[in-house]
N, C-alpha and C positions, 0 to 999 in steps of 0.2 A: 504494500500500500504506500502510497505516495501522498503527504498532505502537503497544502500549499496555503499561504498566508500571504494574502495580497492587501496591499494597505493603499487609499487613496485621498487624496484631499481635494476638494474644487474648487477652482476659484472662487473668487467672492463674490456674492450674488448668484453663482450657476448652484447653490446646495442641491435646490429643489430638482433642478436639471437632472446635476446627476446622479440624485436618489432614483428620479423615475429611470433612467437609462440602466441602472445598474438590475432593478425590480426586474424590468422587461428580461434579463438574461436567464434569472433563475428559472422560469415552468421549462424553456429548450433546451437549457444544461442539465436539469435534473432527468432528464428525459434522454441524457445521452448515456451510451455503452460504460460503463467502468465508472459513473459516477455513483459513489458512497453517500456524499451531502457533499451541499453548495448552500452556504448561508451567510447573506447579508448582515453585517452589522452595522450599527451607527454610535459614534459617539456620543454619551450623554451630556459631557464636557462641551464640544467643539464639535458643533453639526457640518462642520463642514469636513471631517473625517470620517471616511466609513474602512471596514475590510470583510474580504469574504475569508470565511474558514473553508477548507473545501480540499476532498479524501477522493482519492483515484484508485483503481484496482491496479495498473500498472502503467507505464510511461505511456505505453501502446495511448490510452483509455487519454491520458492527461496529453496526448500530441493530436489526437484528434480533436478534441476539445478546442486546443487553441486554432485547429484550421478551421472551427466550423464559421460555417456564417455568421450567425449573432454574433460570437466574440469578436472577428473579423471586421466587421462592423461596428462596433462599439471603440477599437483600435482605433479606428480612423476619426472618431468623434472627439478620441481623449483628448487633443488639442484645443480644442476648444473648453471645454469642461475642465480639465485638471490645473492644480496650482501648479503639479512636479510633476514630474514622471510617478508611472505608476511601478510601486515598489516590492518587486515577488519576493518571497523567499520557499525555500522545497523546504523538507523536511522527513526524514523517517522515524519513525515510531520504535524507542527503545526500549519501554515498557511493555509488560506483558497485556493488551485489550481487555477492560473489562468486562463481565460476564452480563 
């Protein structure tokens, strides 16, 4: 399993923007092959930071992912929308899953 911790912040004034843009992705992505969960968060602090938590069955699952359309399309919008680049990081799982 593969999780990913994506962190994004948006301009000022685009929050709203890109709360709904981010919304739209999750029914398509949770819908794709090898996706565990994909969940949106927001900052209760700083609305204008959000991150998805999001668990892949294997690379294969998390490489299609990034080719599909929606995400593809949401890439091309980040300019407009984001303060920074948007900030991934992987991760594997070194504890044992709970039951």
């Amino acid at each position: 399993m593969i999780t990913i911790v994506a962190m994004l912040e948006s301009k000022p004034g685009k929050e709203e923007e890109l709360n709904k843009a981010l919304l739209e992705l999750i029914g398509p992505t949770r819908k794709e092959t090898g996706c565990c969960n994909y969940d949106l968060h927001r900052s209760e602090d700083d609305p204008k930071k959000f991150f998805f938590y999001e668990n892949w069955t294997d690379k294969a699952a998390l490489d299609a992912h990034m080719a599909s359309p929606h995400l593809t399309g949401f890439v091309k919008r980040a300019k407009e929308l984001l303060a920074k680049p948007l900030d991934v990081s992987f991760y594997k799982m070194v504890s044992e899953p709970a039951n």
